[in-house]
C-alpha positions as CSV (number, residue, x, y, z in Angstrom):
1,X,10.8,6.4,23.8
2,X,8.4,4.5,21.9
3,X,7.2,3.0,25.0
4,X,6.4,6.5,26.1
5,X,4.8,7.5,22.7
6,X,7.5,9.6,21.8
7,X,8.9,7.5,18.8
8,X,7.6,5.1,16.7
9,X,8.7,1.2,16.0
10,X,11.0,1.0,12.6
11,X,10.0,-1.6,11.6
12,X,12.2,-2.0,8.6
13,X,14.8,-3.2,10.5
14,X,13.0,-4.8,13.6
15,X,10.0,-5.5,15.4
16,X,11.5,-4.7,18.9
17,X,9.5,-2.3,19.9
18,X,6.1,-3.3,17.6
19,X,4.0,-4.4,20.9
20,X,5.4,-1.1,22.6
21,X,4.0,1.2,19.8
22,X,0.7,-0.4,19.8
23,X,-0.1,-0.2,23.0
24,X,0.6,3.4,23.1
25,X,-1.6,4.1,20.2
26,X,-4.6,2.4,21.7
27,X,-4.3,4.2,24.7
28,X,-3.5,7.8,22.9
29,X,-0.1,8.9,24.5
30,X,2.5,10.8,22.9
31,X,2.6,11.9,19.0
32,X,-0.5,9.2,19.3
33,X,-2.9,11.7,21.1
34,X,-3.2,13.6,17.8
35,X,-2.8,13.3,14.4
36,X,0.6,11.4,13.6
37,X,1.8,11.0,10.4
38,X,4.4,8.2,10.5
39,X,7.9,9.3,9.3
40,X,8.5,7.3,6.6
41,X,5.1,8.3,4.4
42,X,6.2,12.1,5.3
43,X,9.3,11.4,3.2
44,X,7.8,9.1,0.5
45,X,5.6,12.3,-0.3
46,X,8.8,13.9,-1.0
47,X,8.5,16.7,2.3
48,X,12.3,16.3,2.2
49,X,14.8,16.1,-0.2
């Protein structure tokens, strides 16, 4: 999925799938072709409780 653009690398935990996320970025696919918040800020904003 992140090599698709559909999910992001978490990289709390690993750094698997780092290269794969920033490769999509560059080239805009996925959640990348827009605005894209990444999850983890969403939630430190407090958007969820």
């Amino acid at each position: 999925m992140v090599a698709n653009g559909w999910a992001v690398a978490y990289r709390k935990y690993s750094v698997d799938y780092v290269a794969d996320e920033e490769r999509v970025k560059r080239a805009k696919l996925g959640v990348w072709s827009g605005s894209f918040e990444m999850p983890w800020e969403w939630r430190e904003r407090g958007a969820v409780h």
